[in-house]
C-alpha positions in Angstrom: -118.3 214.6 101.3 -120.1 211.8 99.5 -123.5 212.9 100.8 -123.0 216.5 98.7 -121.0 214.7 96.2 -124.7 212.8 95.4 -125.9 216.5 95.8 -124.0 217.7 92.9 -124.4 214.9 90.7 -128.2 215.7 90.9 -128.2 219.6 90.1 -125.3 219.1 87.5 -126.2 215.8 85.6 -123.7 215.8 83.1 -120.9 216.7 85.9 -118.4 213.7 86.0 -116.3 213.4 89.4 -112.7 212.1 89.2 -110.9 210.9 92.0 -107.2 210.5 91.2 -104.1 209.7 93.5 -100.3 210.2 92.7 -99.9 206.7 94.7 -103.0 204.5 93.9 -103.7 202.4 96.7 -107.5 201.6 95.3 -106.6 198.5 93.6 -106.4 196.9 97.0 -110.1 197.3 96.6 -110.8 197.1 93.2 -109.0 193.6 92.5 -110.8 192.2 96.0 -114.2 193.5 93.7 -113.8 191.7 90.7 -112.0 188.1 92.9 -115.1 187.9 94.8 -117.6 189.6 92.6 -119.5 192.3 95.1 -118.0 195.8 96.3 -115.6 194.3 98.8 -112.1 196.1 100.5 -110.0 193.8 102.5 -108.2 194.5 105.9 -105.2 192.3 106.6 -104.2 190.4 109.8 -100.8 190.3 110.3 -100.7 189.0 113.3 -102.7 186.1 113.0 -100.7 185.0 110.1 -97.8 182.4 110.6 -96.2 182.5 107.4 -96.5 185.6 105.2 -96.0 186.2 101.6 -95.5 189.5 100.5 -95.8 189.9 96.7 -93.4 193.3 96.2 -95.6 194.4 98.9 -94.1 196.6 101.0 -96.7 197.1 104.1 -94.2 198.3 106.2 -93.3 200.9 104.5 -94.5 202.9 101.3 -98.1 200.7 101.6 -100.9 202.9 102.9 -102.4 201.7 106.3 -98.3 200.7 107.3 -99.1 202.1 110.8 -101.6 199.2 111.2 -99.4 196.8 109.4 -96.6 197.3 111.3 -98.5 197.0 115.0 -100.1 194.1 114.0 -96.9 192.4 112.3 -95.2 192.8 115.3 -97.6 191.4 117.8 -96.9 188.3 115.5 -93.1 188.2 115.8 -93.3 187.4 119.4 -90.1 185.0 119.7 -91.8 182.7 122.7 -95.2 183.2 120.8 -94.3 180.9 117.7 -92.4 183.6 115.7 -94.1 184.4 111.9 -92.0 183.8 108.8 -92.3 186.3 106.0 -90.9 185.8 102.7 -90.4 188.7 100.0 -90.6 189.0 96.4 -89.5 192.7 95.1 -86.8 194.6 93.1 -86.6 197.6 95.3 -84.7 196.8 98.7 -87.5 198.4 100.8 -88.6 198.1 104.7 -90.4 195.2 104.5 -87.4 192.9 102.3 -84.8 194.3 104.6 -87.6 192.4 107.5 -88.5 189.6 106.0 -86.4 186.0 106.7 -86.4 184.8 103.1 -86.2 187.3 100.5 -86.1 187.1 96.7 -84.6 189.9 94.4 -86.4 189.8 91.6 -87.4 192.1 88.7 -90.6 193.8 89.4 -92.6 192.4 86.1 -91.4 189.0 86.9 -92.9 189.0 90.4 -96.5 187.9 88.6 -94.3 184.8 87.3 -92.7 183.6 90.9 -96.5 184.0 92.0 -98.1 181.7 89.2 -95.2 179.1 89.8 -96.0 179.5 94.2 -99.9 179.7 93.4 -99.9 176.5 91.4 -98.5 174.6 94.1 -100.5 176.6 96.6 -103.6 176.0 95.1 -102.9 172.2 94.9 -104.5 171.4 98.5 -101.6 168.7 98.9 -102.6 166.7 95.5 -99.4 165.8 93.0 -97.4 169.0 91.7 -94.7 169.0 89.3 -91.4 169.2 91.1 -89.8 172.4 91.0 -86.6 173.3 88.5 -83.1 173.0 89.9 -82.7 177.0 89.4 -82.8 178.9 92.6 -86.1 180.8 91.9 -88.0 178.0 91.4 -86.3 176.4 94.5 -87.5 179.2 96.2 -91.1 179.4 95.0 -91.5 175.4 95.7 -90.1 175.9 100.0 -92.8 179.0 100.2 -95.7 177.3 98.7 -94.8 173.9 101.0 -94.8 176.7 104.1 -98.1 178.1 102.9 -99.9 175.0 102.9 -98.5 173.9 106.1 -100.0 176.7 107.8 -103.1 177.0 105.2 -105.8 179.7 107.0 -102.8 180.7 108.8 -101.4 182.1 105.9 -101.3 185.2 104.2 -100.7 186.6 100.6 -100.3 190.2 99.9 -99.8 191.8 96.8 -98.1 195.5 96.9 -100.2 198.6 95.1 -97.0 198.8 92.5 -98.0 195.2 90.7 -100.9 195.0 88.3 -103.9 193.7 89.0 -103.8 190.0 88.0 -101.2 189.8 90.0 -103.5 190.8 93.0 -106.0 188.2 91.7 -103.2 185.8 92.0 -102.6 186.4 95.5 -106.8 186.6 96.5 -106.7 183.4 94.9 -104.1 181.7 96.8 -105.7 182.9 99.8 -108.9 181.2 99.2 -107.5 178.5 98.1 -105.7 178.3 101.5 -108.9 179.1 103.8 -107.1 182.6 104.5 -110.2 184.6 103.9 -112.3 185.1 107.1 -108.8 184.5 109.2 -105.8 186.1 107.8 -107.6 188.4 105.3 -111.3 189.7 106.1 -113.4 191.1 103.2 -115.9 194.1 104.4 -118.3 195.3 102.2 -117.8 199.0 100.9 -119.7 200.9 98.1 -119.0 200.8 95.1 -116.7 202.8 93.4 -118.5 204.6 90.1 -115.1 206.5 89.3 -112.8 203.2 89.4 -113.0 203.0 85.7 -112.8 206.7 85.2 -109.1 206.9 83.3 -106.9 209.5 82.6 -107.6 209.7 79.0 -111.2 210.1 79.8 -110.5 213.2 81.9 -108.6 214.8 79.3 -111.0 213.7 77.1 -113.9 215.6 79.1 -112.5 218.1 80.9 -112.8 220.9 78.1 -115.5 223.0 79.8 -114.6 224.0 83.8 -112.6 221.7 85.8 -113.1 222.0 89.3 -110.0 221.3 91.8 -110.5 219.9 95.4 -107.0 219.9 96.7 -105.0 218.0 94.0 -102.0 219.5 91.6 -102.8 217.9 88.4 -100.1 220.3 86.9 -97.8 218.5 88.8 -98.6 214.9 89.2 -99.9 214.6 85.8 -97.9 216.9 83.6 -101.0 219.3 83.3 -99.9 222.4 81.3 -101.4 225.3 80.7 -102.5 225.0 77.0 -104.3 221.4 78.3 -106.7 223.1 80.5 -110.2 223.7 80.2 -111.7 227.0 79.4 -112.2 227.6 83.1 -110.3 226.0 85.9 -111.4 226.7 89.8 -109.0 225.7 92.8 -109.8 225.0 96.2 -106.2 224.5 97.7 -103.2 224.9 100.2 -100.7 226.4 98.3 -99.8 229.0 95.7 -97.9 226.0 93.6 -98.0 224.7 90.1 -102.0 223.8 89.4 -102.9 227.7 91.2 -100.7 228.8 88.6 -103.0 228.1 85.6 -106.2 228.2 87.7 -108.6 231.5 86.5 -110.0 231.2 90.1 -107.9 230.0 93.6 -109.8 229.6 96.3 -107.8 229.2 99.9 -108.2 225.8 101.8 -108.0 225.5 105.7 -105.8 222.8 106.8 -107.1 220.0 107.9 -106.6 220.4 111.6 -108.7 223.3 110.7 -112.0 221.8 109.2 -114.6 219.9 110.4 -115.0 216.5 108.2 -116.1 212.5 108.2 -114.1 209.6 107.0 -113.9 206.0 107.2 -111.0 204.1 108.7 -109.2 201.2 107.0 -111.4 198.9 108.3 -114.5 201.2 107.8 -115.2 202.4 111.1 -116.8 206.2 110.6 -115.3 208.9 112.4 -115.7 213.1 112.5 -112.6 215.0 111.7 -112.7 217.5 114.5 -110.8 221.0 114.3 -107.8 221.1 117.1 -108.1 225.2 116.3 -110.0 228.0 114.5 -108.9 229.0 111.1 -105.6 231.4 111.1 -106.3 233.0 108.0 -109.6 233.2 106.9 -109.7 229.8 104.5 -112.9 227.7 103.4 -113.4 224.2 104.2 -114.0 221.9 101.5 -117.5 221.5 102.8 -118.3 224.6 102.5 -116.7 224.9 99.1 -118.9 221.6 97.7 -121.8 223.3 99.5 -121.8 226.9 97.9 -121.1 224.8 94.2 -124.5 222.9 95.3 -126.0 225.7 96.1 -127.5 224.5 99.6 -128.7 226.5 102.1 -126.4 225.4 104.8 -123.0 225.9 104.1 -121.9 225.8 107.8 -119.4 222.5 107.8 -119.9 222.2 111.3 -123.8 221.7 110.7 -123.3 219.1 107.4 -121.3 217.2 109.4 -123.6 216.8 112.3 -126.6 216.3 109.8 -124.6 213.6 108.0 -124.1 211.6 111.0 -128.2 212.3 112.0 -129.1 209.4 110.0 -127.2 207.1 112.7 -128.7 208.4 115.7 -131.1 206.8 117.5 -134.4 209.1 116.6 -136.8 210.2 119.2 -139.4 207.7 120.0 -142.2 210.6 120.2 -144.3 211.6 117.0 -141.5 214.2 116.3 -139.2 211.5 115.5 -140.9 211.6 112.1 -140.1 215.5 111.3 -137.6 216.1 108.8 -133.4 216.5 109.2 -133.9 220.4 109.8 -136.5 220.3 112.1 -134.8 217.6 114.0 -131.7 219.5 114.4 -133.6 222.8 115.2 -135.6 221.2 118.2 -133.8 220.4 121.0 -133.9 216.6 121.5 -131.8 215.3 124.4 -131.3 211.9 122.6 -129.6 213.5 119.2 -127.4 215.8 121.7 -126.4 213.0 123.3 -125.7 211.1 120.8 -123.7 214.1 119.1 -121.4 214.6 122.1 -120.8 210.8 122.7 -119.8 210.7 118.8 -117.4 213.8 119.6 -115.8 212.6 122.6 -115.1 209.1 121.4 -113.9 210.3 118.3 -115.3 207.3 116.4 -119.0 206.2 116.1 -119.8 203.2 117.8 -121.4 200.1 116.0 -120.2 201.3 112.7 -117.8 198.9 111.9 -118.9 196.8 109.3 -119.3 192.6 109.3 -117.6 190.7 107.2 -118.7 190.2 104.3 -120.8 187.3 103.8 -119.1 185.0 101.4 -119.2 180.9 99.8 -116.9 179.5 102.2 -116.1 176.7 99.1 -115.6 179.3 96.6 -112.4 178.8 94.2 -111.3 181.6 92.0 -109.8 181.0 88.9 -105.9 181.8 88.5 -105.6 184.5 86.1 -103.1 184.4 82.6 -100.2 186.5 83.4 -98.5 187.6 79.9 -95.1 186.6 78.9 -92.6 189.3 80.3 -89.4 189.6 79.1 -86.2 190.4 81.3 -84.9 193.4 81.8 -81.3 194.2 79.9 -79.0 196.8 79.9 -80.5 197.9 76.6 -84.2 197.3 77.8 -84.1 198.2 81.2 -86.8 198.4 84.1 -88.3 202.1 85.6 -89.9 201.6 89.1 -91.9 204.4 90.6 -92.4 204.7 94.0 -93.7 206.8 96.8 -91.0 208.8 98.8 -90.6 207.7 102.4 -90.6 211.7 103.4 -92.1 213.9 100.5 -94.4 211.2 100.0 -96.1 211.8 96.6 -94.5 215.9 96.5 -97.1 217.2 99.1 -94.7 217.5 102.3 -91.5 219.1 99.5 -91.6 222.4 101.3 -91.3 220.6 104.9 -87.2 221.2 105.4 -87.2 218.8 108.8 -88.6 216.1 105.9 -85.8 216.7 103.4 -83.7 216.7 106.2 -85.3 213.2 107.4 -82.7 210.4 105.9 -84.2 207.9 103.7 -84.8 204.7 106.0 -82.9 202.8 103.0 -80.5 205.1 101.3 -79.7 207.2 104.3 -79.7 209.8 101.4 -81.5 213.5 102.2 -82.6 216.1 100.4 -82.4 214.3 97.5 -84.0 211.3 95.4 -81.5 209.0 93.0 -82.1 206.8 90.0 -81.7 203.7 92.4 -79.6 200.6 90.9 -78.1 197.4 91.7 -74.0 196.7 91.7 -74.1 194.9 88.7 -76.4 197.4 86.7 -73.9 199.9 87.6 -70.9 198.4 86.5 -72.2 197.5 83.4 -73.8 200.3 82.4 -70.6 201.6 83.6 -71.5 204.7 86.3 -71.0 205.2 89.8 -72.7 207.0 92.8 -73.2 211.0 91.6 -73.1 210.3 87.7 -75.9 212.4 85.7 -77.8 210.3 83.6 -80.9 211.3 81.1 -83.3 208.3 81.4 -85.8 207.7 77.9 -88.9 206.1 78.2 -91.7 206.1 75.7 -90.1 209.1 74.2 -89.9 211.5 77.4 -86.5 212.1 79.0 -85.9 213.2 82.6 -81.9 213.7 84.2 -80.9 212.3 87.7 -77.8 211.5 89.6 -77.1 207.7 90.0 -76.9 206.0 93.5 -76.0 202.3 93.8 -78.4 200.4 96.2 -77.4 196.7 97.3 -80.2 194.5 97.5 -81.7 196.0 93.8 -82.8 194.1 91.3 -80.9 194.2 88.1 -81.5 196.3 85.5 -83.9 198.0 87.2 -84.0 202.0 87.8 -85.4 203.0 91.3 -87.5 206.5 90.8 -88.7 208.4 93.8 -91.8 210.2 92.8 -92.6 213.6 94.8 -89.3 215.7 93.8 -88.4 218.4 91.1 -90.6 220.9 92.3 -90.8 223.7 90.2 -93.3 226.0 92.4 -93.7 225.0 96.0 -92.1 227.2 98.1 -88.5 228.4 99.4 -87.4 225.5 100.8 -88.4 222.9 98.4 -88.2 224.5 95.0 -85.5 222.8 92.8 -84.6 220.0 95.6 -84.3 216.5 93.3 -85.6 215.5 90.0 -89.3 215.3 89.0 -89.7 211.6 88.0 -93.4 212.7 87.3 -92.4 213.4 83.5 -92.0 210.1 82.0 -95.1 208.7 84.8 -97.5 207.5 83.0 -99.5 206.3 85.8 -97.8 202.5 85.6 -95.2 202.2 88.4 -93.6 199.6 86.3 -92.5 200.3 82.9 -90.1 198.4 80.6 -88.3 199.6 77.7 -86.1 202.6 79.5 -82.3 203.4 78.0 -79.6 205.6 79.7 -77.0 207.7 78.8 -74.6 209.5 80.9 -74.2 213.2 80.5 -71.0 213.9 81.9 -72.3 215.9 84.9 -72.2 215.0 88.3 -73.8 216.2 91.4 -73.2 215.1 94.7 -75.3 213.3 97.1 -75.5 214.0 101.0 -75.6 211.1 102.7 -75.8 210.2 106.2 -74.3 206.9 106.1 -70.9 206.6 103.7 -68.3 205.4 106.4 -69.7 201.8 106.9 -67.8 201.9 110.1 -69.0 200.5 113.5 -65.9 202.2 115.1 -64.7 199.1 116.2 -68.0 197.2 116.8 -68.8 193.7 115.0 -70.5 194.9 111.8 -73.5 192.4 112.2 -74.9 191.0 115.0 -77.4 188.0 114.3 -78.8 185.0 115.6 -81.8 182.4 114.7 -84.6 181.8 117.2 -83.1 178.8 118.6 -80.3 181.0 119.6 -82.5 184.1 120.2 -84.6 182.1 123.1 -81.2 180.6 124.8 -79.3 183.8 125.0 -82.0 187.1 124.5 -79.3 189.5 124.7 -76.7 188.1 122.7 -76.4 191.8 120.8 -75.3 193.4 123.8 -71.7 194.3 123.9 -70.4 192.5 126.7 -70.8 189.2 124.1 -68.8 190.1 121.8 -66.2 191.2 124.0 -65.2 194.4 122.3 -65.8 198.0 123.9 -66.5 200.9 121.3 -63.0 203.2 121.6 -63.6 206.3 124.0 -63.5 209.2 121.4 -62.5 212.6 122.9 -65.4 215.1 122.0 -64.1 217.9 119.6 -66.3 220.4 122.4 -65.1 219.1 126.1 -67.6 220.0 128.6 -66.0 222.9 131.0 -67.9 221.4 133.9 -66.1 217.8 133.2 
């Protein structure tokens, strides 16, 4: 893709090429950049780390790359292996809080604060630091930064895609600071991103003549309307939804199990994307669709993959190792052909996975100026935006076994909720099912309310990926689209309610709060853990679940 991306750029000059996400998880990559000053992406190491610090991070969860995340945090939870402490900093109760062994709750713009007050004493290296308040917070920030610099290269600080970038900075410079990078953290070198600093307003700004769709739903995500567009809009897609319905040309996309492809893992390893079966109704690949809008000769996806991957396969050793990509792949060389079939059988490419990046191993960055933030009120409260655990950004809304799926937090389906803590709802003076219209920066959007222990206060959870409008039978009408007051911060101040008098009601799979006779929690430390490993069973607790007759008694019984 980026090969005939370069293609393009060559036979339409004055073609720009946005890349835009619902959920942006490029700032990863883009704060790691500008810390250490080359095009750098870092992959994390959760299980080497001993103490963690997740900075309304939550890479268990909603964080892209959480399969990775959660293998590798695992491996380092090992009781007899010297257990790893994680401590939490967010205002959503979310997968990774509800794992972690010291957790703060915390107003998402004052996360940056706890991180300036932990990074100061972090940064220290053991010299003099002002003692810590007597408030709890700062209690709290002073017993994490003594942790982190007990374990220093041990440690590891991770910021979530949700804060702002000098908030990331923060964290990359604690980890320095630390001796994290190289052990916990490893920096590999990437190429550098020419759309990063491609905005929104510069799209709209540019996008008067034809704008060409690969796959996205601008109308959607971004509120795209039809009197925004540009005089001609072509769409290469999945669905008749709501960006086909102001495009002048659709064009029908295989599925991805479908196409031949190339990508790059998370820690840059290059792989083919295979096709499991043939095409069941007749779509184009998006590498044939980039390759007709080049106008190349080869169109086949099949043969751009294969030529893309040439230029990493040992070459003949005769004088024909010399000729040219097409007369390489038109001669029949037993070295390429291997090569090819060793690529497709191990599914990955072998050596491709970059170094480390080579870095001053006494470079200290300097801690960025977070602004002044003020706390969230009744009267000035806090929108968070966040990705949906099952609809994900809107994509999977038409999937019925994912609205069906209960929300690994809320237990709540087929639904999303304006999200708030107890004391938010009591005084704004609501409860669970309430309609409320929500105002921020003068757009408006209604939801029901759902009360969520472990909030932060004064702050309004919105799951992004609902209120479909045009997606398909099943998820057409199923929530409320958060998308129209997004404005592409997933933290926003300034938001008022007001309840309409409506209600709807919420299925939920989880309202009892009964253990049917069962202790409600079952803990224990490590000390306590290692002495008695099975202390959850129930023949410790010495109470036996009730034998419930089943409404439908098996005959055979």
């Amino acid at each position: 893709r980026a090969r005939l991306q370069k293609i393009i750029a060559q036979k339409f000059p004055k073609s720009q090429w946005f890349t835009y996400d619902a959920i942006d998880s490029g700032i990863h990559q883009r704060a790691a950049t500008q810390a250490f000053g080359q095009p750098v992406k870092p992959v994390f190491h959760f299980d080497k780390a001993k103490v963690i610090l997740s900075l309304d991070c939550d890479f268990l969860g909603g964080e892209d790359d959480a399969h990775n995340h959660i293998r590798k945090f695992a491996a380092g939870r090992k009781a007899g292996d010297g257990m790893s402490r994680l401590y939490a900093v967010e205002s959503l109760f979310t997968l990774t809080g509800a794992s972690a062994d010291h957790r703060l709750r915390l107003a998402a713009s004052a996360v940056g604060r706890i991180a300036g007050l932990i990074s100061t004493w972090a940064a220290s290296r053991g010299a003099e630091v002002p003692a810590p308040n007597r408030d709890f917070e700062s209690q709290w920030a002073f017993n994490c930064a003594n942790d982190l610099l007990k374990f220093g290269k041990d440690a590891l600080v991770v910021a979530g895609q949700r804060q702002p970038i000098e908030v990331h900075l923060l964290a990359y410079a604690m980890n320095s600071a630390l001796g994290a990078i190289g052990n916990t953290v490893t920096l590999i070198p990437t190429d550098k991103n020419k759309n990063a600093d491609l905005s929104f307003e510069k799209f709209e700004r540019d996008a008067t003549d034809t704008l060409v769709v690969l796959g996205g739903n601008p109308s959607y995500h971004l509120n795209f309307s039809a009197t925004q567009k540009p005089k001609s809009v072509v769409r290469l897609g999945y669905y008749e939804d709501e960006t086909s319905e102001i495009s002048d040309w659709n064009f029908p996309a295989t599925y991805y199990l479908e196409s031949w492809g190339d990508a790059i893992t998370s820690d840059g390893t290059r792989v083919p994307i295979q096709p499991l079966i043939q095409p069941l109704f007749g779509g184009m690949m998006e590498l044939e669709f980039l390759a007709r809008l080049a106008g190349e000769k080869k169109t086949n996806p099949y043969d751009i993959v294969r030529e893309t991957f040439l230029i990493f396969f040992p070459l003949p050793s005769d004088k024909n190792s010399t000729a040219s990509i097409d007369v390489l792949l038109s001669l029949d060389f037993p070295e390429i052909a291997e090569s090819w079939k060793k690529l497709l059988f191990s599914g990955y490419l072998e050596g491709s996975t970059p170094k480390p990046a080579n870095l001053p191993s006494d470079q200290l960055m300097t801690i960025p100026r977070l602004a002044n933030v003020s706390a969230p009120t009744k009267d000035n409260l806090e929108v968070i935006f966040y990705r949906d655990a099952k609809v994900d950004d809107g994509r999977y809304a038409n999937n019925g076994w994912m609205q069906e799926l209960p929300d690994p937090i809320t237990k709540m389906t087929w639904d999303n909720a304006v999200l708030v803590s107890r004391k938010t709802a009591r005084d704004l003076g609501v409860a669970n099912g309430d309609i409320v219209e929500i105002s921020l920066n003068g757009k408006k959007v209604s939801g029901p309310i759902w009360t969520q222990p472990g909030m932060a206060d004064y702050s309004l959870g919105l799951a992004l990926g609902y209120g479909r409008e045009k997606v398909g039978r099943v998820g057409n009408g199923v929530g409320f689209n958060a998308y129209k007051i997004f404005s592409g911060k997933y933290i926003e101040a300034g938001a008022t309610i007001r309840k309409t008098g409506e209600t709807h009601t919420l299925a939920c799979t989880q309202h009892h709060w009964s253990m049917e006779g069962r202790p409600a929690v079952r803990e224990a430390n490590l000390e306590e853990f290692l002495k008695e490993p099975e202390f959850a069973q129930e023949k410790f607790h010495g109470i036996e679940p009730p034998v419930v007759q089943s409404l439908y008694p098996n005959p055979l019984d």
